[in-house]
C-alpha positions in Angstrom: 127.7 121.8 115.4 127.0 120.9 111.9 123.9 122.2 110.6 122.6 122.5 106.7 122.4 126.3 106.7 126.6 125.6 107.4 127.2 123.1 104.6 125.2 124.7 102.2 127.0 128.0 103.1 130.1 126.5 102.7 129.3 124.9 99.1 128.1 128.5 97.9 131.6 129.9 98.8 133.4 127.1 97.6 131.0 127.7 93.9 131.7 131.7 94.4 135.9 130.7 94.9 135.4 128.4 91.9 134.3 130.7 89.2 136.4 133.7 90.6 139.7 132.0 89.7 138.0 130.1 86.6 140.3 131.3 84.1 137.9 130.4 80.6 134.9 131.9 82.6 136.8 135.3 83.8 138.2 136.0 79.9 134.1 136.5 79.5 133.2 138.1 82.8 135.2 140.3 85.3 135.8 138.6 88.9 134.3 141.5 90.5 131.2 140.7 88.5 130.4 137.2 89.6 128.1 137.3 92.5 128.3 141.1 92.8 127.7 144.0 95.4 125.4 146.3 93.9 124.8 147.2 90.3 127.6 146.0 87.5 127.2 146.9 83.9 127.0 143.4 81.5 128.5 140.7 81.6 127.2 139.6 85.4 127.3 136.1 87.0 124.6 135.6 90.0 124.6 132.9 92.5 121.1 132.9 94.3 121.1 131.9 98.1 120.1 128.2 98.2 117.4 126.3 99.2 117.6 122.6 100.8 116.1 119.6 102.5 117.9 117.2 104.7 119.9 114.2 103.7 120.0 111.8 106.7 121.2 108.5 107.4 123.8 106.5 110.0 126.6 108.8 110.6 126.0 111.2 108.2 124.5 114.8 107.8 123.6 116.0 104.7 121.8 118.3 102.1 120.0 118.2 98.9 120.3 121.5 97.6 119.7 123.9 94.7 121.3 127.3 94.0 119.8 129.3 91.0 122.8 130.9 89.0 122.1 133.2 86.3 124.4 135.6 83.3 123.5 138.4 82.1 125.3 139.7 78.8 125.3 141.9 75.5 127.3 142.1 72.9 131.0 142.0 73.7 132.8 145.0 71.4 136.5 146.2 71.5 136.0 149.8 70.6 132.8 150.6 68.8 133.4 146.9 66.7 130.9 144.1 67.9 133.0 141.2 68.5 130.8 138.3 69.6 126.7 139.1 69.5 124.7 139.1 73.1 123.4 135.5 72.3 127.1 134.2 71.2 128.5 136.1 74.2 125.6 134.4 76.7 126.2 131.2 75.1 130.2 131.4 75.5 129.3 132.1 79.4 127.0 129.6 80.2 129.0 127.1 78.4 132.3 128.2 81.2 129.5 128.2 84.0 128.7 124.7 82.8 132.5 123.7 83.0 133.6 125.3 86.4 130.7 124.2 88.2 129.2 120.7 87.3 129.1 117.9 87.0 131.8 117.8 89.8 132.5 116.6 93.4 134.0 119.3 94.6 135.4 119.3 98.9 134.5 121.7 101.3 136.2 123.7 103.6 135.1 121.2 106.5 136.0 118.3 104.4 132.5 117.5 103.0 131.7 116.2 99.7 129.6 118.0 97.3 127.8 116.8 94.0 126.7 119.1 92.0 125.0 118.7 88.5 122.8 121.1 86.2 118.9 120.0 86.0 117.3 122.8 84.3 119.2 125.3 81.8 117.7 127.6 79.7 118.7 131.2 77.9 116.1 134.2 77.3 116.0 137.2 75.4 116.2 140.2 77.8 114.7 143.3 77.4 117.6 145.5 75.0 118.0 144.5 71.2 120.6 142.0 72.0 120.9 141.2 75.6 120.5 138.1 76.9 119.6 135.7 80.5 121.1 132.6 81.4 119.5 131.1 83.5 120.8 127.3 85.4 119.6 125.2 88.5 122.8 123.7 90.3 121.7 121.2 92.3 124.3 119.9 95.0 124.1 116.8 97.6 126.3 117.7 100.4 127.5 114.9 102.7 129.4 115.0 106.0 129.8 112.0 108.1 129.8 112.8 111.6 130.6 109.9 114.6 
């Protein structure tokens, strides 16, 4: 049975498979640091668990969703040589998160359509001297049609 818990987990693996093999977002942040287990030093991609009401209509199931993804990041150095500032480097992410993820209609596994597009983004100072939080909502409307 199709249910919106399933479609919406299915769009947050497809968004986790997305970035991991993203290759302009992973020359800023590690694959194993996107969506994480545990604690990762800087740069780190989060995709929150998402929240969604039901899309319904004839022969259809469906979703309106919203997954919070954030980035944390300082500076980027090679050695002891700052190479790109926490705010260049945050900015440089958010601008690949932008690009993998939306706007987009991306398929699911099951053969459901996804739209996703950005409706809040924002980037904060963090607590260090130059570490910084960005901070997106991804909104998706998942539709399956069903008989």
């Amino acid at each position: 049975m199709i249910t919106l818990t399933g479609l919406l987990h299915q769009a947050r693996r497809t968004l986790l498979i997305r970035a991991r093999s993203h290759s302009g977002l992973l020359a800023l942040v590690p694959a194993e640091n996107i969506d994480p287990v545990g604690v990762k030093p800087y740069p780190v991609i989060t995709i929150t668990d998402p929240q969604a009401l039901p899309r319904r209509s004839a022969c259809v199931l469906g979703a309106d969703g919203s997954f919070d993804v954030h980035a944390f990041a300082g500076p980027k150095k090679t050695g002891s040589t700052v190479t790109m500032t926490g705010y260049d480097h945050i900015s440089a992410i958010g601008v690949q998160i932008e690009t993998v993820f939306a706007p987009n209609i991306v398929t699911l596994e099951d053969g459901s359509k996804c739209k996703l597009f950005f409706s809040d983004v924002r980037t904060l100072k963090d607590a260090a001297p130059d570490d910084w939080h960005w901070f997106g909502q991804l909104n998706c409307a998942v539709m399956k049609e069903i008989a």
